[in-house]
C-alpha positions as CSV (number, residue, x, y, z in Angstrom):
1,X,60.5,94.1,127.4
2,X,60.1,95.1,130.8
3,X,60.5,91.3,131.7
4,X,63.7,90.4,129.3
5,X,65.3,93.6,130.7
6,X,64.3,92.4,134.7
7,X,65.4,89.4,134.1
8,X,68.4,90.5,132.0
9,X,70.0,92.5,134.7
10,X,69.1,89.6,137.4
11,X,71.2,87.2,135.7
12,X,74.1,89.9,135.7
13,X,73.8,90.0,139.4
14,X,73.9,86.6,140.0
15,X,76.7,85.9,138.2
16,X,78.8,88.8,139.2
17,X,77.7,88.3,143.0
18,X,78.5,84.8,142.9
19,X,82.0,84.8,141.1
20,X,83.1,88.6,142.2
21,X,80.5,90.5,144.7
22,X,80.7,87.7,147.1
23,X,84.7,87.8,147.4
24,X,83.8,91.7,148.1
25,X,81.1,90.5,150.7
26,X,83.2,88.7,153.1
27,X,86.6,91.2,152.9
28,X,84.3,93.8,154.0
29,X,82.8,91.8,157.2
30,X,86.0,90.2,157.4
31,X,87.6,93.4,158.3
32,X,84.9,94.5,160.4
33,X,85.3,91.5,162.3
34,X,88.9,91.7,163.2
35,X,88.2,95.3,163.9
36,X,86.1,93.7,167.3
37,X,87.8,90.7,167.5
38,X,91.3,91.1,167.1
39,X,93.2,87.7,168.0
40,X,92.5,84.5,168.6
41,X,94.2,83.3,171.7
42,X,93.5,79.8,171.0
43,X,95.2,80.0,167.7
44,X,98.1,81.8,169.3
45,X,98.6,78.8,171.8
46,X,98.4,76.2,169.6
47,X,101.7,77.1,168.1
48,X,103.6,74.7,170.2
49,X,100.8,71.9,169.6
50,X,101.4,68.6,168.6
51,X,99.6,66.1,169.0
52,X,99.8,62.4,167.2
53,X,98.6,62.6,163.3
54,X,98.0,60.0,161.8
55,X,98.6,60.8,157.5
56,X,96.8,58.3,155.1
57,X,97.7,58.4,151.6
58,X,95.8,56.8,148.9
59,X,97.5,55.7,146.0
60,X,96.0,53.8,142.8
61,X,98.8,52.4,140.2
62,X,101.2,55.0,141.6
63,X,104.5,53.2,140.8
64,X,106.4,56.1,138.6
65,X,105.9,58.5,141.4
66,X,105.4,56.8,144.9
67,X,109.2,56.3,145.8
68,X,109.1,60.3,145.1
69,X,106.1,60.8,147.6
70,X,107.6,58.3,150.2
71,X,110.8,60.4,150.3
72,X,108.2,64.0,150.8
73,X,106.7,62.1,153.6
74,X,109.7,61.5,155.6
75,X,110.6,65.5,155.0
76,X,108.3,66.1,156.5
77,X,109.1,68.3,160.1
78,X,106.8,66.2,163.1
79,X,108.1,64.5,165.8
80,X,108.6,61.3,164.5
81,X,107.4,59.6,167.3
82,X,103.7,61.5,167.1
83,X,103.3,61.3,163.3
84,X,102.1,58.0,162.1
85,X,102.0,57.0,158.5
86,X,99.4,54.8,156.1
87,X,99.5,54.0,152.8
88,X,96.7,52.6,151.2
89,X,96.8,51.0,148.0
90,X,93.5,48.9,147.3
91,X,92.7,48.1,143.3
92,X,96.6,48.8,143.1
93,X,97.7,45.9,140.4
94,X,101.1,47.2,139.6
95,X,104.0,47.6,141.8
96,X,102.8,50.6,144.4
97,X,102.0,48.0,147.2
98,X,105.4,46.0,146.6
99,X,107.4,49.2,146.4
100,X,105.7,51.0,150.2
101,X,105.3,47.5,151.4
102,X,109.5,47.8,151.4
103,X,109.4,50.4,154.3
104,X,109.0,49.3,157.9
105,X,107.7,52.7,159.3
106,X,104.9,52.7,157.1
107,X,101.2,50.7,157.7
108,X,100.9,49.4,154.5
109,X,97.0,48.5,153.4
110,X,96.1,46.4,150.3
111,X,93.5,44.8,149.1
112,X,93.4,43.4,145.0
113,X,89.7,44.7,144.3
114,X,89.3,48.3,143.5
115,X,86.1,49.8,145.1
116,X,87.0,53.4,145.0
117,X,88.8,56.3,147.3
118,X,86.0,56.4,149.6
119,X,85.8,52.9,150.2
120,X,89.5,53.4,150.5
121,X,89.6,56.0,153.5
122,X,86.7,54.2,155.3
123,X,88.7,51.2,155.5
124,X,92.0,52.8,156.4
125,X,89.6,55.1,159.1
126,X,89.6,51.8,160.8
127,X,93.1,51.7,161.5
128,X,93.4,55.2,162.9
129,X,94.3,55.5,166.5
130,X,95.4,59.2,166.9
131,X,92.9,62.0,167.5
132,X,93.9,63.3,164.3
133,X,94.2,62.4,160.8
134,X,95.4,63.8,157.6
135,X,94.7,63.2,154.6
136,X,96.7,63.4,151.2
137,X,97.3,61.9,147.5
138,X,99.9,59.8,146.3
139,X,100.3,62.6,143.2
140,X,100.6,65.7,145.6
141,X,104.0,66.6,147.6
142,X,103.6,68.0,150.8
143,X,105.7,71.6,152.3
144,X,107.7,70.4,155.0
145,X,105.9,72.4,157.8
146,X,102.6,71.1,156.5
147,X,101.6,69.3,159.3
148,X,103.1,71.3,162.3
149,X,100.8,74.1,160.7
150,X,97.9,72.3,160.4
151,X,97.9,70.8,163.8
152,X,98.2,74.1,165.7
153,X,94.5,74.7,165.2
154,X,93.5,71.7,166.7
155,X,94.5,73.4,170.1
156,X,91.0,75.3,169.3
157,X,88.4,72.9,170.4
158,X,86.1,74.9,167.7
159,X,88.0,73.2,164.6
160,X,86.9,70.2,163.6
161,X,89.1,70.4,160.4
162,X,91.9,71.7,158.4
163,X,92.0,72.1,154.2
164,X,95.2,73.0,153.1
165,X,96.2,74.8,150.0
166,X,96.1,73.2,146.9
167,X,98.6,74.8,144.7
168,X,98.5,73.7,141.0
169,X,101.3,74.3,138.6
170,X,101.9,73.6,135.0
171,X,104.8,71.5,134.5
172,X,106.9,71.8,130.8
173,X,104.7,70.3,128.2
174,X,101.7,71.0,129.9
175,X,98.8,71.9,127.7
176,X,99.0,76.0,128.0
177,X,94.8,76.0,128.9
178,X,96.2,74.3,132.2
179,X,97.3,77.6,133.4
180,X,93.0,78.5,133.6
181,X,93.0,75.7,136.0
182,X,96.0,77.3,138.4
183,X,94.6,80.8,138.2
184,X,91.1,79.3,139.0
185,X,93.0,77.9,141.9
186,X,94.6,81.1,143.1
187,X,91.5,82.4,143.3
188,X,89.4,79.4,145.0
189,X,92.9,80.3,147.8
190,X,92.0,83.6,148.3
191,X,88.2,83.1,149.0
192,X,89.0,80.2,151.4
193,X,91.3,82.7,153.6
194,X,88.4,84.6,153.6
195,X,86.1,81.9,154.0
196,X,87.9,81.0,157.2
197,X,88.4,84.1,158.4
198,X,84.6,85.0,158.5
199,X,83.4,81.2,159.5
200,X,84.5,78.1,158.0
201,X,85.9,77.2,155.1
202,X,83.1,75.8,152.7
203,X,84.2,72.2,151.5
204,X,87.6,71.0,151.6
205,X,90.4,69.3,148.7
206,X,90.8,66.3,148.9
207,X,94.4,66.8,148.4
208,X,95.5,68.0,151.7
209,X,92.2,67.7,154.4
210,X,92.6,66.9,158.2
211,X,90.1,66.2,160.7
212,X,89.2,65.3,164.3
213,X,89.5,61.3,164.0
214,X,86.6,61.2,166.8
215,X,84.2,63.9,164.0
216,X,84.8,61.1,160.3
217,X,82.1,59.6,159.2
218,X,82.0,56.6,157.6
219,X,80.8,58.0,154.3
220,X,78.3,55.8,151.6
221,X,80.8,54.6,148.8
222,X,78.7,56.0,146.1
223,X,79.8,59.8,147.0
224,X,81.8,61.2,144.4
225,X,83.3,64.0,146.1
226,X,83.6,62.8,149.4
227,X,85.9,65.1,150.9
228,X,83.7,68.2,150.2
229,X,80.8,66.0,152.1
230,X,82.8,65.1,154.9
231,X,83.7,68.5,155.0
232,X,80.4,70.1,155.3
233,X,78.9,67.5,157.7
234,X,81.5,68.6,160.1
235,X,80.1,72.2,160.0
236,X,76.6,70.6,160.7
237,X,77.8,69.0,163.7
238,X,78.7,72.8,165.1
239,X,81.9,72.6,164.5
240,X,84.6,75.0,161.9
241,X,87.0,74.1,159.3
242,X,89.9,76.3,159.2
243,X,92.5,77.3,156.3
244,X,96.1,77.0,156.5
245,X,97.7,78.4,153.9
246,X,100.9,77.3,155.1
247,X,100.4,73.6,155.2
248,X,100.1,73.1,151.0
249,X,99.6,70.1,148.9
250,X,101.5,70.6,145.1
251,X,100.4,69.1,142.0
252,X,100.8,69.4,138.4
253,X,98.2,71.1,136.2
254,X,95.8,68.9,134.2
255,X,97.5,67.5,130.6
256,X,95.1,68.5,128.6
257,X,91.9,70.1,128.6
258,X,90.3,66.9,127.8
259,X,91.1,65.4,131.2
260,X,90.7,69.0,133.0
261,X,87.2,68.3,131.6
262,X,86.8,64.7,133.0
263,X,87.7,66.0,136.5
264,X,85.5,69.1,136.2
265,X,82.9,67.1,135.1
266,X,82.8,64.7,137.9
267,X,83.0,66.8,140.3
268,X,79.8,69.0,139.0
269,X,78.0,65.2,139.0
270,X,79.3,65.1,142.5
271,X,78.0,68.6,143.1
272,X,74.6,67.8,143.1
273,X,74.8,64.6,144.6
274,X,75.9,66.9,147.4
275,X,73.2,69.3,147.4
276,X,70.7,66.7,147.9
277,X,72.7,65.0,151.2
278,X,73.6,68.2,152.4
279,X,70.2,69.5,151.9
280,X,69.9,70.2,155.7
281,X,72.6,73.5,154.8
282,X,70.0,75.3,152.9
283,X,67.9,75.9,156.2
284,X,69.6,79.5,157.1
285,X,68.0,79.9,160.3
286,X,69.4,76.8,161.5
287,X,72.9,77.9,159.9
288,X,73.1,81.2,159.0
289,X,76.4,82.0,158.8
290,X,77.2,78.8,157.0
291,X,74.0,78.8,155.1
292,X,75.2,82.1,153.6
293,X,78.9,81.2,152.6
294,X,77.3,77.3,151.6
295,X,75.0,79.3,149.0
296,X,77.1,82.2,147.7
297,X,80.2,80.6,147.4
298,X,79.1,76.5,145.9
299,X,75.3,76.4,145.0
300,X,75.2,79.6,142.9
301,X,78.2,78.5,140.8
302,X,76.6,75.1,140.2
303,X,72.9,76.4,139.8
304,X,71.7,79.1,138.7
305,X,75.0,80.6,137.2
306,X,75.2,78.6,133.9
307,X,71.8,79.4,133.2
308,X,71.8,83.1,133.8
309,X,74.9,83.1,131.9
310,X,72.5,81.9,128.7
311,X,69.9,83.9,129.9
312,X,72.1,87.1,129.7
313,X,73.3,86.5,126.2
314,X,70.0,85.5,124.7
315,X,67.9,88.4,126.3
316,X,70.5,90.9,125.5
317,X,70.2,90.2,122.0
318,X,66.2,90.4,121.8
319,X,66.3,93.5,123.8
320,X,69.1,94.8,121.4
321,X,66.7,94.2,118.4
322,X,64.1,96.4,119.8
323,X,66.8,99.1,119.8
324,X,66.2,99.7,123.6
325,X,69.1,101.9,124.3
326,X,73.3,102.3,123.7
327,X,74.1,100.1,127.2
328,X,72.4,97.0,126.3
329,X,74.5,96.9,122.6
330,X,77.7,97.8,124.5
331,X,76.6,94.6,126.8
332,X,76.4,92.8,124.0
333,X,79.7,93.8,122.0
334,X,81.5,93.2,125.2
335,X,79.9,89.5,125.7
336,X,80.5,88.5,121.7
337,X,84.7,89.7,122.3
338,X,84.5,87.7,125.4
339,X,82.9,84.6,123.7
340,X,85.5,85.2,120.5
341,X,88.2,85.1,123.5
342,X,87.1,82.0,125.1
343,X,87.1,80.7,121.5
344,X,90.6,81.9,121.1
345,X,91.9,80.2,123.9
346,X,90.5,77.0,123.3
347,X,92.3,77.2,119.6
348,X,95.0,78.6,121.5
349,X,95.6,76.2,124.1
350,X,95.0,73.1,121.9
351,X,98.5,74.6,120.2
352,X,99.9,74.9,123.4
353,X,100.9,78.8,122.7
354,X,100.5,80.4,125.7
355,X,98.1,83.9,126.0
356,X,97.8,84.6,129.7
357,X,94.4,87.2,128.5
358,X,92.6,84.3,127.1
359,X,93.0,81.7,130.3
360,X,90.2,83.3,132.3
361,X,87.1,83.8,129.0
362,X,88.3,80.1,128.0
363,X,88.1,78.3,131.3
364,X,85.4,80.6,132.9
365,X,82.8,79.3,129.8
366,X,85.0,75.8,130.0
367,X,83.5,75.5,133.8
368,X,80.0,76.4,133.4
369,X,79.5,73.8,130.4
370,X,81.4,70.8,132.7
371,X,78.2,72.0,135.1
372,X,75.4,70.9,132.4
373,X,77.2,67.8,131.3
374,X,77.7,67.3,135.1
375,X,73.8,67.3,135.7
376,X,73.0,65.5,132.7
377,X,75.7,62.6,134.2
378,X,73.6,62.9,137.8
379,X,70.5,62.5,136.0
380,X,71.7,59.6,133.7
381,X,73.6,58.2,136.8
382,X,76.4,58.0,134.6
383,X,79.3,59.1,137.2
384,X,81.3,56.3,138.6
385,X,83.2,57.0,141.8
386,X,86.1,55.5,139.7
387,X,88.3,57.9,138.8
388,X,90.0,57.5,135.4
389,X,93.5,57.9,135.9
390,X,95.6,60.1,133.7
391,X,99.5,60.7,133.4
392,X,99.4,63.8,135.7
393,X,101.8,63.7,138.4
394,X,102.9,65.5,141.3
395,X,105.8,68.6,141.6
396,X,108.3,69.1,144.1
């Protein structure tokens, strides 16, 4: 027993440091940081900086919605002369490239065969002649001070990159379950702030990303999440990715839970296709600081969490049939109401009636199984960087 109960309260840890202690980590060195470092005078000069950007867009069989996202882009506040603008359209058979090809301002890039959004930004990489690109989806608007604030860091010859905030937000009809993915996102927010604040932002959206044009890579085209990749190698060339919070990228909540699956799914496939190029990050006396936020914050989420999760459930009930004490069968009570509450929500959600209480049991289970059948697609080699695409489109 002395095992089940060791590795019974293990598990716990794990899986509340990773989702909840770590969050608690970095606000307490956070603070103590600012308390010896209190500005950032490179930060505070950048305010008037701006530089040329150049802003790629992919787009894929965007035809209902890219007249909507050409209008964002010319919101947006730059000086026009200093903001350059690419669409890129490749695999595109519908109207998309007919419809941008329409606008003078805008560098149009189309070829007919479909190879995938990294393919995509690798080719439209080569077309970039401003120190700085950003870039963004054809489903996602933009704020309209979204780039002003993300080039202001760039005045910091530290940063290397910018993620903006990806805010996610369920449009009328949506599914109710898609709520658990804008919460999940609130939350993913607040730990980049902090992220930031302490280092560097661990892995950016693909959404809304910017980075030194000089610091891309030309990335292999079988990388399913390429922006987290690009991300990271940044960081590993000694250089920071910042947050901006102010500079957002808007998009509607999943449809159903069935393609909320298909993402998450995917992008646990791409997870450990990551870990394995990225394995150089798990050396923490080369990268301490980044080692530390790389492990806490991604690989424990995607590891060791959905097992412990199992672990905790199936020791708790073979220590609770040796009668070993009132705490263990209050454990368990409390895990069999939140499993009857994920199950809830699921029912729930699948009616589309809305119960705010069951979003965060539903999707928090919903996430951790999209990490087995992730694996099991690595293993397989079943993920194709194709994405399926799905009638989910973007919000003002």
């Amino acid at each position: 027993m002395t095992v089940f109960k060791t590795l019974f309260w293990l598990s716990i840890f794990i899986v509340f440091y990773s989702y909840i202690g770590y969050g608690v980590v970095l606000f307490v060195l956070v603070k103590a940081k600012s308390l010896i470092k209190r500005t950032n005078k490179a930060f505070i000069s950048g305010n008037n900086f701006e530089p040329e950007i150049t802003l790629v867009v992919s787009a894929y069989n965007e035809e209902t919605i890219i007249e909507s996202k050409i209008e964002n882009t010319f919101q947006l506040i730059y000086p026009a002369d200093k903001l350059k603008l690419i669409f890129i359209t490749d695999g595109s058979n519908d109207q998309t490239p007919d419809i941008i090809g329409k606008y003078a301002n805008i560098r149009l890039l189309h070829l007919p065969e479909r190879k995938g959004k990294v393919a995509a930004m690798n080719r439209a990489m080569q077309y970039v002649t401003t120190p700085y690109v950003v870039f963004s989806d054809a489903n996602t608007f933009l704020n309209k001070e979204c780039i002003t604030e993300i080039a202001k860091h760039y005045a910091d010859t530290k940063v290397g990159g910018v993620a903006g905030e990806k805010k996610v937000i369920a449009m009328p009809g949506t599914k109710a379950a898609g709520a658990g993915e804008g919460l999940y996102w609130k939350y993913e927010s607040f730990l980049k702030k902090l992220d930031s604040e302490f280092y560097s932002v661990v892995g950016a959206a693909g959404e809304l990303f910017s980075v030194r044009t000089d610091l891309f890579e030309q990335t292999a085209e079988n990388i399913i999440i390429e922006d987290f990749v690009q991300s990271l190698k940044i960081c590993m060339k000694g250089f920071i990715i910042k947050y901006e919070p102010k500079s957002y990228a808007i998009e509607d909540s999943s449809p159903s839970m069935k393609e909320e699956q298909k993402r998450k799914i995917r992008i646990c496939a791409g997870a450990f296709q990551a870990m394995i190029i990225l394995k150089g990050l798990f050396n923490i006396f080369k990268y301490p600081l980044l080692s530390f936020q790389f492990i806490s914050h991604r690989i424990l989420r995607w590891t060791l969490c959905p097992i412990c999760i199992f672990i905790i459930f199936i020791f708790n009930i073979i220590i609770v049939t040796y009668n070993d004490g009132f705490i263990y069968q209050a454990l368990l009570l409390a895990q069999i109401i939140f499993y009857f509450s994920a199950l809830a929500g699921w029912f729930f959600a699948n009616k589309n009636i809305k119960i705010k209480a069951l979003y965060i049991p539903y999707y928090f289970l919903f996430m951790n199984i999209s990490v087995f059948l992730g694996f099991k697609r690595f293993i397989k080699k079943q993920q194709s960087v194709l994405w399926e695409k799905v009638s989910r489109q973007a919000a003002v």
